[in-house]
ZAMARGU-4260 file (C-alpha; in steps of 0.2 Angstrom, whole numbers, plus 5000, padded with zeros to 4 digits):
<rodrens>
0) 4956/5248/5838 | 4942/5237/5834 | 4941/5242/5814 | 4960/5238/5810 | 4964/5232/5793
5) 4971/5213/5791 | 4988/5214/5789 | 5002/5200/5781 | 5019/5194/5790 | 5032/5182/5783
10) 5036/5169/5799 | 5044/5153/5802 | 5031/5139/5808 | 5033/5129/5822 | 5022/5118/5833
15) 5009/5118/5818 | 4995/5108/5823 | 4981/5111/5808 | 4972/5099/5805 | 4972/5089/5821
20) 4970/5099/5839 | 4986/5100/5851 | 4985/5087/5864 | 4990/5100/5876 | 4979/5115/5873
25) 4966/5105/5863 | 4963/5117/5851 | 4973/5121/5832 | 4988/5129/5832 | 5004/5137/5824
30) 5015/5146/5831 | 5022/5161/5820 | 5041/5164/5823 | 5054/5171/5820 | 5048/5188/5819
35) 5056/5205/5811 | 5057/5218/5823 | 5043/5228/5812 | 5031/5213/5815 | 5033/5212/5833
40) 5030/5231/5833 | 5013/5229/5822 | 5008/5218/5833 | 5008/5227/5849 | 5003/5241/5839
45) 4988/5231/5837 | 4985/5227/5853 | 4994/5212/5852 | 5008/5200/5863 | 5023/5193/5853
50) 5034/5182/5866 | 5051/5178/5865 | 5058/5165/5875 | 5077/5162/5869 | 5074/5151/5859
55) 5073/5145/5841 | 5059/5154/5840 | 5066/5170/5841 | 5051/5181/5842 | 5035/5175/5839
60) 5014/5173/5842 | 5003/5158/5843 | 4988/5158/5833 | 4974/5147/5840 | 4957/5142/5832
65) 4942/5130/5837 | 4942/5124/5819 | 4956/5117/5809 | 4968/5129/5798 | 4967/5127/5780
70) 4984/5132/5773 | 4990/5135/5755 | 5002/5131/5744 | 5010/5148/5732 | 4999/5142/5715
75) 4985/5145/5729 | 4982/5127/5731 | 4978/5119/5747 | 4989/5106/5754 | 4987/5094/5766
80) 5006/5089/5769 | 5009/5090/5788 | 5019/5106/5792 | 5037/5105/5801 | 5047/5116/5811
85) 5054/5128/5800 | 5042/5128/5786 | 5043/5149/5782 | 5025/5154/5779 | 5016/5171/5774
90) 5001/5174/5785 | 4986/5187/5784 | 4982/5190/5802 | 4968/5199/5808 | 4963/5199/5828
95) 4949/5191/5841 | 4945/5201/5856 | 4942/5187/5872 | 4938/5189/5892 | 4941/5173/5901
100) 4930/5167/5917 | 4939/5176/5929 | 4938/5192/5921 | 4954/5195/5912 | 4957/5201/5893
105) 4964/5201/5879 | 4969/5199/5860 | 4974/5186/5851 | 4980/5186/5832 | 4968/5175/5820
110) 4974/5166/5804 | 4962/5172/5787 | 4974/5164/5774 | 4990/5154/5777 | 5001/5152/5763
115) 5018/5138/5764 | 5030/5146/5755 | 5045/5135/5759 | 5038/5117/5765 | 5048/5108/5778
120) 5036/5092/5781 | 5032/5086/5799 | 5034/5066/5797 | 5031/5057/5814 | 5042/5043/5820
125) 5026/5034/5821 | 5024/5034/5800 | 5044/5028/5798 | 5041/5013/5787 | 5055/5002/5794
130) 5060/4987/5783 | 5062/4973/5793 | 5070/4961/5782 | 5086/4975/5782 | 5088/4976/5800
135) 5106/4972/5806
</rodrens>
């Protein structure tokens, strides 16, 4: 299993922390969701576990990575637009064998290009300019 081919799948982002770590897992991360029932099966084909939580999500994988995710726009551009729930994005995976400290193993999917084909932009509450001289 260890010379499989990267493959693409079209999946909706959710939880995309890129260019900044996630507080909680401390590394970057996206989860892939809303998966077809041929991805889902690609993917355990590959060795790999697509969750489902009934949610949302529908089906879908979290990709993690020590450094941060450059993404693309579709003219091949990178952006640097923070990525929102629901953003659909086309993704060439390919896979990272891992065995953690206590022995166990697995394999996770590993992001090789990231394109935004339909951009939902993530802004925080904390980046609302509110205009003070309106307020009621």
């Amino acid at each position: 299993m260890t010379d499989m081919k990267p493959f693409v799948i079209n999946a909706v982002a959710y939880w995309a922390s890129l260019k900044d770590t996630n507080r909680m897992s401390g590394k970057y991360q996206i989860d892939l969701s809303g998966l077809s029932p041929e991805a889902v099966e690609l993917l355990k084909s590959r060795g790999m576990k697509p969750r489902n939580k009934d949610d949302d999500r529908g089906s879908f994988i979290t990709a993690k990575s020590n450094s941060s995710i450059r993404y693309y726009d579709t003219d091949g551009n990178e952006m640097s637009a923070a990525v929102g729930n629901g953003s659909k994005v086309k993704v060439v995976l390919g896979h990272y064998d891992w065995t953690s400290p206590n022995g166990a193993k697995g394999r996770s999917p590993s992001i090789l290009k990231l394109v935004v084909t339909d951009l939902i932009e993530y802004v925080s509450e904390t980046s609302i300019d509110y205009d003070l001289a309106e307020a009621v």
